[in-house]
C-alpha positions, -999 to +999 in steps of 0.1 A: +287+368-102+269+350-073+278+315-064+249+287-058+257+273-025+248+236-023+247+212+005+224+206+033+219+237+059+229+227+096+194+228+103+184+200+081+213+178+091+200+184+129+164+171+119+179+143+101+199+129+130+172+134+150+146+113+136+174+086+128+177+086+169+139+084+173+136+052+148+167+036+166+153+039+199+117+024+184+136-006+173+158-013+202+126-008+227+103-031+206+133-057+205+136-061+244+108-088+243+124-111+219+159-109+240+141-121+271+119-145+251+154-157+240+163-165+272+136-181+283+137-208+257+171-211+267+165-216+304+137-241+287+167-260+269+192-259+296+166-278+316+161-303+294+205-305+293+203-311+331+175-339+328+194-355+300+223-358+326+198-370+358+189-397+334+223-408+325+228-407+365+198-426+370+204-455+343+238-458+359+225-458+399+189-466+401+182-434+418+184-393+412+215-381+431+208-360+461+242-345+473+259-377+468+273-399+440+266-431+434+291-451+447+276-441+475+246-466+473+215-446+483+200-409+476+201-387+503+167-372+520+159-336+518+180-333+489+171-298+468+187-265+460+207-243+440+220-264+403+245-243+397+265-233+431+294-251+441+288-282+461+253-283+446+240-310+416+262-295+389+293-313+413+280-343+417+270-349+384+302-336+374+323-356+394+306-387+387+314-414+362+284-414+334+301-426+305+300-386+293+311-351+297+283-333+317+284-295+313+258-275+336+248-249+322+243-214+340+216-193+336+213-167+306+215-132+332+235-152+364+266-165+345+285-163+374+261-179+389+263-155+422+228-148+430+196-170+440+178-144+425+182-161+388+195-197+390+181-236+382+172-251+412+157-288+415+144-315+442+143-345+445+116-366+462+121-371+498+094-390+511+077-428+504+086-461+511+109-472+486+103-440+470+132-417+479+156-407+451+130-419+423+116-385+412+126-346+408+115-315+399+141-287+379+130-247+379+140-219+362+128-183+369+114-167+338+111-131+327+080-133+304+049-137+323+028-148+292+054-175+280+039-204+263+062-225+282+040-218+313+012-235+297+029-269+301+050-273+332+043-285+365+028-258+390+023-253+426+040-248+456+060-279+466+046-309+452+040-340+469+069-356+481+095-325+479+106-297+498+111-261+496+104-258+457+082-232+449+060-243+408+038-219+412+035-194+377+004-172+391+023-143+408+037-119+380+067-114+396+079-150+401+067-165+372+087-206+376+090-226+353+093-265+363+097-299+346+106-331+365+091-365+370 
């Protein structure tokens, strides 16, 4: 008397697993671009977090803080860099008394915020009569070069009246995005 074997041969189970792997590794490539479109409109919201918090600064002090705080009495010239690095923006509007808990955020791929590479960066106007302290400019690097967020920011290289902030979304690889006033 012969016995029917059942079950799946070796074989079979091998081509099975292998076109599970194919399909898994279709999905996970095509998802990449929402992860970084994610963090993008992240970056986008984090912005708007750190102008929410200039504003508070500048109801209380008239001006947008340079490297200073308020009870200081004026806004400092040249004032621009790095948000996020100690001794930067993210201290002094920290450590100053708005009537709220301010928390910076960090960018979504620099949480430890150890590279230049991928941070929030903003300036403040330095030039004009009366002028100084009264405007600024936030950026965030972006990875997708056809974000609609491009469509609507401020671009070029240094606007008038503030130093050494680079607006400019044309080059691929540098694609900034920047909001200010």
């Amino acid at each position: 008397m012969k016995s029917k074997n059942r079950g799946f041969t070796l074989i079979e189970l091998l081509i099975v697993v292998a076109i599970i792997g194919l399909l898994a590794s279709v999905v996970l490539i095509g998802l990449g671009g929402f992860r970084s479109t994610g963090r993008d409109a992240r970056r986008s919201a984090d912005l708007r977090q750190i102008q929410t918090a200039l504003e508070l600064y500048f109801a209380r002090c008239g001006f947008y803080p340079g490297d200073l705080n308020c009870g200081n009495g004026s806004p400092t010239e040249n004032a621009n860099g790095s948000i996020t690095k100690g001794g930067g923006l993210r201290d002094v509007l920290q450590n100053s008394d708005l009537g709220a808990t301010i928390v910076i955020p960090n960018d979504p791929l620099n949480p430890s915020n150890d590279t230049d590479e991928q941070n929030y960066f903003f300036s403040v106007n330095d030039s004009g009569a009366g002028l100084i302290g009264s405007r600024y400019v936030l950026r965030a690097k972006l990875e997708d070069a056809n974000s609609k967020l491009l469509d609507n920011d401020l671009n070029g290289d240094s606007p008038p009246g503030f130093m050494n902030i680079n607006c400019n979304d044309n080059d691929p690889a540098d694609r900034f995005y920047c909001i200010g006033i």
